[in-house]
C-alpha angles and dihedrals in degrees: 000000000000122000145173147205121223109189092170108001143111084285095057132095109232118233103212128228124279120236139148145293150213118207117203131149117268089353121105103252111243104238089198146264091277098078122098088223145342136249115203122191134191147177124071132289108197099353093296121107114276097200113135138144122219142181104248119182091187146267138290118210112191117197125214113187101296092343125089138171133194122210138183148154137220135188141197096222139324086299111075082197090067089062141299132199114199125172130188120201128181136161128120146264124066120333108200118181122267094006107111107235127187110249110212083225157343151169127238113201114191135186144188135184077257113047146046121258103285101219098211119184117222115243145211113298094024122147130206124176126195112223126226086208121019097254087060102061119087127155130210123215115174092169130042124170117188137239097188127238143287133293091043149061130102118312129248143200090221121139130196131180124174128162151179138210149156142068123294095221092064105016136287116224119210132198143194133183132148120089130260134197090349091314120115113213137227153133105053115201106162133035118173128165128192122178107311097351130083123175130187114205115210148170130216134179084353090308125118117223141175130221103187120188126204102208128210087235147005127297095228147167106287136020116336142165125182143162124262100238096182137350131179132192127214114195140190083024092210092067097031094223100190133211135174140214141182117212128206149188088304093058107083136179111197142148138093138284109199115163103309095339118118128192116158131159121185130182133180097201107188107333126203112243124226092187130248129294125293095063132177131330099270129175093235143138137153146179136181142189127177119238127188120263 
């Protein structure tokens, strides 16, 4: 199998720049003038406000025949521990820039200095638009049900491996083989890693599907090794059914970048689960729009 390593591509998901914050009661924090634009959210999470400001560089959206998904990230301030904001869409049919289209599904996964990452599944009705500058794209989410947050969840016995090796220059080939929330995976076509994410594309019984890792720390240039936070997996892609782990200490990324030269080994040893989409019953929603800054 090809495969191929986007450290910064179409296929990646962006990590956005850091800037500053202000921090007052009831009023939408400023994140700073040295963002290239600003997310602002709003709505409740837990019955609490959800108004926040946040610097947002954009989002990618990645097709797959008549599949597509947007991704993006968005932080408080240079620190992620201050605060981060992602949100993972999917469905199907034709995504234009700057017309709102309705994702089958998604997940929303929020953060503060004081709590753990609420994983929020996306419900029915909800909105999301593509920007064709940052300050264009917005999302709309009425209905939110909740996972939970990591660490936590149920253990498994799962187990997951998936690597890739080789040279640019002359290919690299990727796998993938083990079994997850009931799935057993195979036929790894696609492996991209950008900052702290790293996603393998498959198909299976002629469906596509998507494991996506949060990693405790960067894929870089040199030798690395670093723990699997979080994964889910999203199969059959078409239906977006959604589940969600927790990793640990057992779930490792290593290997070595040199040059062009590419050796990665990943394994998802015995995940927490979180459960599938849709979650439990949660007083959530939020919506989002881009300004300028």
């Amino acid at each position: 199998m090809r495969a191929y390593l986007g450290f910064v591509s179409s296929m990646a998901i962006l990590f956005l720049s850091a800037c500053g914050t202000d921090d007052g009661p009831n009023v939408t924090p400023d994140p700073g003038p040295s963002c290239a634009a600003i997310l602002e959210t709003e709505g409740t999470l837990g019955g609490a406000s959800a108004a926040q400001a946040y610097c947002a560089g954009g989002m990618t959206r990645m097709q797959s025949g008549d599949a597509w998904r947007i991704s993006a990230e968005y932080q408080v301030t240079d620190d992620p521990a201050d605060g981060t904001l992602s949100a993972r869409f999917w469905g199907t049919g034709d995504v234009e820039e700057d017309q709102a289209v309705t994702p089958v599904t998604g997940i929303v996964e929020v953060s503060s200095p004081d709590a753990p990452s609420d994983i929020l599944c996306v419900g029915p009705n909800s909105t999301v638009t593509r920007g064709s500058a940052p300050d264009k794209a917005a999302f709309t989410l009425p209905s939110l049900t909740r996972l939970g947050a990591c660490p936590g969840g149920a253990p498994t016995t799962d187990t997951v491996t998936a690597s890739l090796h080789g040279d640019m220059t002359t290919g690299l080939t990727t796998e993938l083989e083990g079994t997850l929330g009931g799935v057993a995976l195979g036929g790894a076509d696609g492996l991209s890693c950008a900052g702290k994410v790293c996603e393998v594309e498959f198909e299976l019984a002629g469906k596509r599907g998507l494991l996506e890792m949060k990693l405790h720390a960067p894929v870089e240039e040199g030798s690395f090794e670093t723990t699997i936070d979080e994964a889910y997996l999203a199969y059959p892609f078409d239906q977006a059914r959604v589940a969600f782990f927790c990793g640990g200490a057992s779930s490792i990324v290593k290997g070595a970048i040199h040059g062009t030269r590419i050796d990665i080994d990943f394994m998802l040893a015995a995940p927490s689960s979180l459960g599938t989409c849709p979650g439990a019953p949660f007083e959530g929603t939020l919506s989002a729009r881009g300004v300028a800054p």
